[in-house]
C-alpha positions as CSV (number, residue, x, y, z in Angstrom):
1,X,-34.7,57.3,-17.8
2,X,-31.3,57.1,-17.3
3,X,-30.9,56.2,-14.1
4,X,-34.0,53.5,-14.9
5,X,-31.7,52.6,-17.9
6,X,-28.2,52.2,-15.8
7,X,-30.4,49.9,-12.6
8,X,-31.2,47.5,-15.5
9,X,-28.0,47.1,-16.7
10,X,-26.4,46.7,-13.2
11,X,-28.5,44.1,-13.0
12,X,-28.1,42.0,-15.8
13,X,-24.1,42.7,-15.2
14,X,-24.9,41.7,-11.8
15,X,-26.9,38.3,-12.7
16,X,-24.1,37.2,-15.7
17,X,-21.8,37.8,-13.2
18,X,-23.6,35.2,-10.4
19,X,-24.1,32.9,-12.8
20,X,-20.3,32.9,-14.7
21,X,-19.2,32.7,-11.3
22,X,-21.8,29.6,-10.4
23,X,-21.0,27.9,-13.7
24,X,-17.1,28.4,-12.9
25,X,-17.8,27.2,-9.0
26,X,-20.0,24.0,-10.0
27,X,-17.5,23.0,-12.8
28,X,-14.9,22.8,-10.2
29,X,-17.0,21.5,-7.2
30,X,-17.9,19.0,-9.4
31,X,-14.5,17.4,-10.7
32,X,-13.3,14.8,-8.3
33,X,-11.1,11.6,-8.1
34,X,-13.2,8.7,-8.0
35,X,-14.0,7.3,-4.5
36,X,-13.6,4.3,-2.6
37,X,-15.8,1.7,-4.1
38,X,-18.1,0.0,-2.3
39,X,-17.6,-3.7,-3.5
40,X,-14.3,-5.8,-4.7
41,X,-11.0,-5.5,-3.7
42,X,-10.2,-1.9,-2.1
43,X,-13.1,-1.3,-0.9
44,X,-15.3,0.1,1.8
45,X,-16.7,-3.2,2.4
46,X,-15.4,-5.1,5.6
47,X,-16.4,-7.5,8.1
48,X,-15.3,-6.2,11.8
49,X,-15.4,-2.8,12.9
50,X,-12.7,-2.4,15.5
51,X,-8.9,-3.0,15.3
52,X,-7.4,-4.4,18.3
53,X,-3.9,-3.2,19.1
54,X,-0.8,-5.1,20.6
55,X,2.5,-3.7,21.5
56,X,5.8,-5.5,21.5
57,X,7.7,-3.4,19.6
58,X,10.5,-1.9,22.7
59,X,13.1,-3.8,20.9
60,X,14.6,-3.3,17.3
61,X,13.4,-7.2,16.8
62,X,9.9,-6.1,17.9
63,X,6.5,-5.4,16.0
64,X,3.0,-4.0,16.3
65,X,0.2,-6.8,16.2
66,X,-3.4,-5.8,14.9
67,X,-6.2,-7.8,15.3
68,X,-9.5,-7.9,13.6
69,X,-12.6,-7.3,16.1
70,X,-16.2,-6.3,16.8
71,X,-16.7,-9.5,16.0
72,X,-13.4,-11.3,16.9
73,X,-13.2,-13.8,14.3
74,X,-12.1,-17.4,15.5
75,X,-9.5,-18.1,12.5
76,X,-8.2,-14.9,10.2
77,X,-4.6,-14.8,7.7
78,X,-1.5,-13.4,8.9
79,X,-0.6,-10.5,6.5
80,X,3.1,-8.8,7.6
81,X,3.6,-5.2,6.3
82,X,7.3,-3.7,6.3
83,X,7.8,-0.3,6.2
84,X,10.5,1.5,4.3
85,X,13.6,2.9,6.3
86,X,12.7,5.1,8.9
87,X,9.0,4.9,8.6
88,X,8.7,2.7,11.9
89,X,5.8,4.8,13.6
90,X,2.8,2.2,12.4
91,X,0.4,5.7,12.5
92,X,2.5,6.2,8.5
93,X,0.8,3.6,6.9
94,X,-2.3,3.1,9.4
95,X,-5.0,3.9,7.2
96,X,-4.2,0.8,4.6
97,X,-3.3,-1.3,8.2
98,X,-7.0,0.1,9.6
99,X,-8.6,-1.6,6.0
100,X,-6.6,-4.8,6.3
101,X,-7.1,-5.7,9.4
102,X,-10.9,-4.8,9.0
103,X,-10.8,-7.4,5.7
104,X,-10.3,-9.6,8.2
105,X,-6.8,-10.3,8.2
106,X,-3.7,-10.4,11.2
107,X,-1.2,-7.5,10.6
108,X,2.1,-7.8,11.6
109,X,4.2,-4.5,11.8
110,X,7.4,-5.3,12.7
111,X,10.0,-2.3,13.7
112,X,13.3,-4.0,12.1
113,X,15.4,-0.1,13.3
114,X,16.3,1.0,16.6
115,X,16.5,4.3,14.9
116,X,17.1,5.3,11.2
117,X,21.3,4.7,11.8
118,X,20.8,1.5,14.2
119,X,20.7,-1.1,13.4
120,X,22.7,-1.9,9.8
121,X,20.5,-2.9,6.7
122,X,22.3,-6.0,6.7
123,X,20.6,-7.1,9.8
124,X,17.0,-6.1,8.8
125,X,15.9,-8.9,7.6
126,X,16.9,-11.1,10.5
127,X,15.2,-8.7,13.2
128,X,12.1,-8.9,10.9
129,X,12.2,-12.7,11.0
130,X,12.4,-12.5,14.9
131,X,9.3,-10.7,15.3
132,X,7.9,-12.9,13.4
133,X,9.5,-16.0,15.2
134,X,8.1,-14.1,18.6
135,X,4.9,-13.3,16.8
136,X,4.2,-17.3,16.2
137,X,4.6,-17.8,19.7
138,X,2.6,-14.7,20.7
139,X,-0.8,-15.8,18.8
140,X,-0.7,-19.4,20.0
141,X,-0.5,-18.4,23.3
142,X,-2.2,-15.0,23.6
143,X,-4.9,-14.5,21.5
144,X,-8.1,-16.2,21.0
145,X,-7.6,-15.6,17.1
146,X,-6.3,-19.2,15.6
147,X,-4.0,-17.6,12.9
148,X,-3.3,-19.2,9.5
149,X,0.2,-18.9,8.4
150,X,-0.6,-21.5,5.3
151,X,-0.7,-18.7,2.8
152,X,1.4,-15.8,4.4
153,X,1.8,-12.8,2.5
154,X,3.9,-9.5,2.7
155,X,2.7,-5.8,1.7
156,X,6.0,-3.9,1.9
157,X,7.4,0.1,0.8
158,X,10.6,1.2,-0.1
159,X,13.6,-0.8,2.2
160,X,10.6,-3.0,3.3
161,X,10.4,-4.5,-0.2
162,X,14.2,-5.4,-0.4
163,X,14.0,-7.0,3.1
164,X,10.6,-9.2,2.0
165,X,12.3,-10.4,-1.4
166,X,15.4,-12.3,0.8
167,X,13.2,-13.3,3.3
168,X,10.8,-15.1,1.0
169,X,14.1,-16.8,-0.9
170,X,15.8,-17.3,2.3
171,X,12.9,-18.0,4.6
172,X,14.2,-21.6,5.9
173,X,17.6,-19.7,6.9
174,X,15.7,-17.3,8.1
175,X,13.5,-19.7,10.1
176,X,10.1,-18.6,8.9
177,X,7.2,-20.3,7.3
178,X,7.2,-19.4,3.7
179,X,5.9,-16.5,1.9
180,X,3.6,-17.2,-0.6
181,X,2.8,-14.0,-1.8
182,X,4.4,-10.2,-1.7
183,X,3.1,-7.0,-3.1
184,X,6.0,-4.6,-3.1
185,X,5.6,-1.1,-3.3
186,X,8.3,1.6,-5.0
187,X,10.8,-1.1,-3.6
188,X,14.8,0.1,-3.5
189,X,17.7,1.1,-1.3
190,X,18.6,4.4,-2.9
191,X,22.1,5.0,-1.7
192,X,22.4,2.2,0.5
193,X,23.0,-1.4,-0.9
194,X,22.5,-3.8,2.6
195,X,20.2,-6.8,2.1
196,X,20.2,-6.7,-1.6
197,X,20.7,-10.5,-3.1
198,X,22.9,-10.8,-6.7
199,X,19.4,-13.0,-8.0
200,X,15.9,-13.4,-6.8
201,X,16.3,-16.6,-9.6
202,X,15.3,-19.1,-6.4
203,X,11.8,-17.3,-6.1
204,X,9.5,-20.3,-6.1
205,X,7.5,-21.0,-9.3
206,X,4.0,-21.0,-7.4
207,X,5.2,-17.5,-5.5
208,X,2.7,-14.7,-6.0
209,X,4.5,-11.2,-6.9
210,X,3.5,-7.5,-7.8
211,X,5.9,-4.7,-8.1
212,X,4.4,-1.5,-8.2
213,X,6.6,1.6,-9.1
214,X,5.8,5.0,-9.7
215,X,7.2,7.5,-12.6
216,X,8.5,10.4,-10.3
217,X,10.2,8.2,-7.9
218,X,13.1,10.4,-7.1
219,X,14.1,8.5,-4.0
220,X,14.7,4.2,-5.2
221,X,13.4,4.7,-9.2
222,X,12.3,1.5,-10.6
223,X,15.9,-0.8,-10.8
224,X,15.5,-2.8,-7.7
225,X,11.8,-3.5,-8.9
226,X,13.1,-4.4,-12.2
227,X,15.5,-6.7,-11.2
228,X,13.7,-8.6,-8.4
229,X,10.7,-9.1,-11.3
230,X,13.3,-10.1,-14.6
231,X,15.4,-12.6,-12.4
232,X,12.5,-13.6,-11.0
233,X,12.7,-16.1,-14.1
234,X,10.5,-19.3,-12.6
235,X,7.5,-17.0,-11.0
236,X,4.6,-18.0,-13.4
237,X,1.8,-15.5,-11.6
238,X,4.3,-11.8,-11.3
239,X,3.7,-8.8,-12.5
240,X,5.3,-5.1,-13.1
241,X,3.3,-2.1,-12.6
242,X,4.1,1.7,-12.7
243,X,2.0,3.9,-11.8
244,X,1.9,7.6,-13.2
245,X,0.4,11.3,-12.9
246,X,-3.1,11.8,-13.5
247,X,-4.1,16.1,-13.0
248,X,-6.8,18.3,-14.4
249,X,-7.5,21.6,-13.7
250,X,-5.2,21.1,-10.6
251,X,-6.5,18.1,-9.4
252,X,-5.3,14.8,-9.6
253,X,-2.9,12.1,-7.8
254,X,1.3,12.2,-8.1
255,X,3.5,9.8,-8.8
256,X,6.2,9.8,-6.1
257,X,8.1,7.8,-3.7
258,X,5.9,7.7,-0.8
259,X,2.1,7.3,-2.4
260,X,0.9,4.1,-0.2
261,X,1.4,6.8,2.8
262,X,-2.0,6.8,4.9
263,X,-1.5,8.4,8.1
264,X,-3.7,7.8,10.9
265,X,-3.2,8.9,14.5
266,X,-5.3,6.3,16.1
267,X,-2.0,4.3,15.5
268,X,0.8,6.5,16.5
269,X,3.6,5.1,18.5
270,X,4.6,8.2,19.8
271,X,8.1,8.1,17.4
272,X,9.2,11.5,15.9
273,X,11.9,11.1,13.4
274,X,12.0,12.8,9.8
275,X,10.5,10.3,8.4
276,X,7.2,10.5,10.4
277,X,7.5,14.2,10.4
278,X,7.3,14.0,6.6
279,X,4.6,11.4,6.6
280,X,2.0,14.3,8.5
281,X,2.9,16.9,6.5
282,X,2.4,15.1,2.7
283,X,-0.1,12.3,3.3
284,X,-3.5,11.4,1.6
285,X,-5.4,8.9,0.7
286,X,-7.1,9.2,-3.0
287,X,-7.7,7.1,-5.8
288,X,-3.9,5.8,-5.9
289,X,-4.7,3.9,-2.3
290,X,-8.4,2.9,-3.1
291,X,-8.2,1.7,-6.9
292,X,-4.1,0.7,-6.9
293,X,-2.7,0.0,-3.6
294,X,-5.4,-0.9,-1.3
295,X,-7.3,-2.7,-4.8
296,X,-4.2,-4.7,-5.8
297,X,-3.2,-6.0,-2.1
298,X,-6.5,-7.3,-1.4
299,X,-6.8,-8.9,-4.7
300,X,-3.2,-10.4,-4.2
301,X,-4.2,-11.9,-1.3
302,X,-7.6,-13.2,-2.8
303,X,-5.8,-14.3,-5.1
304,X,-2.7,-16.0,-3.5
305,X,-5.2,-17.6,-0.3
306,X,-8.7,-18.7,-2.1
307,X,-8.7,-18.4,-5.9
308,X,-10.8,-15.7,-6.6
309,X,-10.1,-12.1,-7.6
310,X,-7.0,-12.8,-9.6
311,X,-7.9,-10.8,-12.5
312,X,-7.8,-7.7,-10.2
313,X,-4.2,-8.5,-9.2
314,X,-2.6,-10.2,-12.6
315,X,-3.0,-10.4,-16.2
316,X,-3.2,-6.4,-17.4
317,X,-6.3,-6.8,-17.3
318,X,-8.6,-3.8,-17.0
319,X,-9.6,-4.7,-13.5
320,X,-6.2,-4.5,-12.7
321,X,-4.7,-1.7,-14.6
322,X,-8.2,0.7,-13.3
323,X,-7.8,3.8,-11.1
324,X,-11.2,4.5,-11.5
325,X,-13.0,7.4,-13.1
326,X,-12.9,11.4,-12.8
327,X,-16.8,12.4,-11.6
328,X,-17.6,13.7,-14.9
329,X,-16.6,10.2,-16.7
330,X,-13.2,10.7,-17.9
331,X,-10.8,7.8,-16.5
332,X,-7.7,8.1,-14.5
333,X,-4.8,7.6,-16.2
334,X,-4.4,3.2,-16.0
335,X,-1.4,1.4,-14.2
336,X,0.4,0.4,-16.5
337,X,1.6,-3.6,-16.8
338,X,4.4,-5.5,-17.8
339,X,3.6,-9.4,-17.7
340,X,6.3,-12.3,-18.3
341,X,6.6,-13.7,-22.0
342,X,4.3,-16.9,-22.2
343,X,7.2,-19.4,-23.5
């Protein structure tokens, strides 16, 4: 009997403990950032499958050119994307390039940095403006791509969103067509102060402009984003967003500096500084990249070139402020968005 009695219970302590730990394993297993969506702006839906790559990039006035193929489409937008300082190895941000460029559109990546001392930030801007001067020349000549520079646009991080803001006040100086629209992301100089202007007052009023921040930006903060957006004064379609912390359980997406980080190999220039040292050790893609990054360039440019899509890019609207939703319903914590005074 009582070794009868003592099987029975060793079983039943057995099966409550199975099942506490099922329960326990499922309830985890099954809490997860939403994913990529599979319509609309950010998403999973593209029209070429290949990326074509071009180098001419030896020089600090150089850049990276990547072309949509598989099919090769006959017209397609030039998009530039500037990196922040340091962060000249394209394989940093090549996961949001790799979507772009499958959208449809041109990427330019131009270098702008010999290294991360050469050359001066004050010169920035004008190296980026040659590689696109070269760039110009490049696609007439060597591509069988006929690119539209009619609405040209500018995805830019960190240093790469103080360089964009005087190029698209400055761009006849500069020698460039103009910018029409700019999405820039945790924009700042930190320490440094090179290529900052007083004003961004001469901002065209038809310019399209989102300035994303996050809340643990330890690295720029949000006060060169602020200032570009409230001097800003005559751009009727801009827009402030921050971005914060959204975690449960131990899962989630952070808030700092470096979020629109997407590293991808397949676009490594062979460069090893810290910077791209940094970028392979804390890089991913989640919900942050899908729902706000990826979501709000694609829209901007939707937006800025045909006229559709602008609720996911302006307004704080839901569309826009939307990360998505947490597997078991709950949302992500919204973007949260500061639009000019109607007057």
């Amino acid at each position: 009997m009582y070794h009868h009695f003592c099987t029975k219970c060793s079983l039943f302590f057995l099966l409550g403990a199975l099942l506490y730990a099922s329960a326990c394993w499922s309830q985890t297993a099954e809490l997860q950032l939403p994913p990529q969506a599979s319509t609309g702006p950010g998403s999973g839906e593209y029209q070429h499958e290949e990326v074509r790559f071009l180098d001419f990039a030896s020089e600090p006035d150089g850049y990276w050119m990547f072309l949509p193929a598989a099919p090769t489409p006959s017209r397609a937008p030039v998009l530039v994307f500037v990196h922040g300082y340091g962060a000249y190895n394209p394989m940093i941000y090549g996961q949001w390039i790799r979507h772009l460029v499958r959208k449809g559109n041109i990427v330019l990546f131009p270098r702008y940095q010999e290294n991360i001392f050469s050359p001066r930030p004050d010169d920035f801007a004008a190296n980026v403006a040659q590689a696109l001067i070269d760039a110009q020349q490049e696609l007439t000549t060597q591509t069988s791509i006929e690119a539209d520079w009619s609405q040209l646009t500018f995805i830019a991080h960190s240093y790469g969103g103080v360089i964009t803001a005087d190029l698209a006040v400055n761009f006849e100086a500069y020698g460039i067509p103009p910018i029409q629209a700019a999405l820039l992301c945790s924009p700042g100089t930190g320490p440094l102060t090179g290529g900052r202007l007083k004003t961004y007052a001469d901002l065209p009023e038809d310019f399209h402009l989102l300035v994303m921040v996050s809340e643990d930006d330890f690295v720029v903060g949000d006060e060169f984003g602020l200032k570009v957006y409230q001097t800003a004064e005559r751009v009727r379609r801009r827009n402030f967003i921050r971005q914060f912390a959204s975690k449960r359980e131990g899962v989630g997406v952070s808030a700092g500096h470096n979020e629109c980080y997407g590293v991808d190999l397949a676009f490594d220039s062979g460069m090893r500084n810290f910077t791209a040292k940094r970028a392979l050790r804390i890089t991913k893609v989640d919900a942050v990249d899908y729902h706000g990054y990826w979501k709000l360039g694609d829209a901007l440019l939707d937006c800025a070139q045909r006229g559709v899509h602008c609720e996911y890019a302006f307004g704080n609207t839901e569309e826009q402020r939307s990360l998505g939703e947490w597997s078991d319903g709950q949302t992500v914590r919204e973007l949260e968005v500061i639009v000019p005074e109607t007057k």
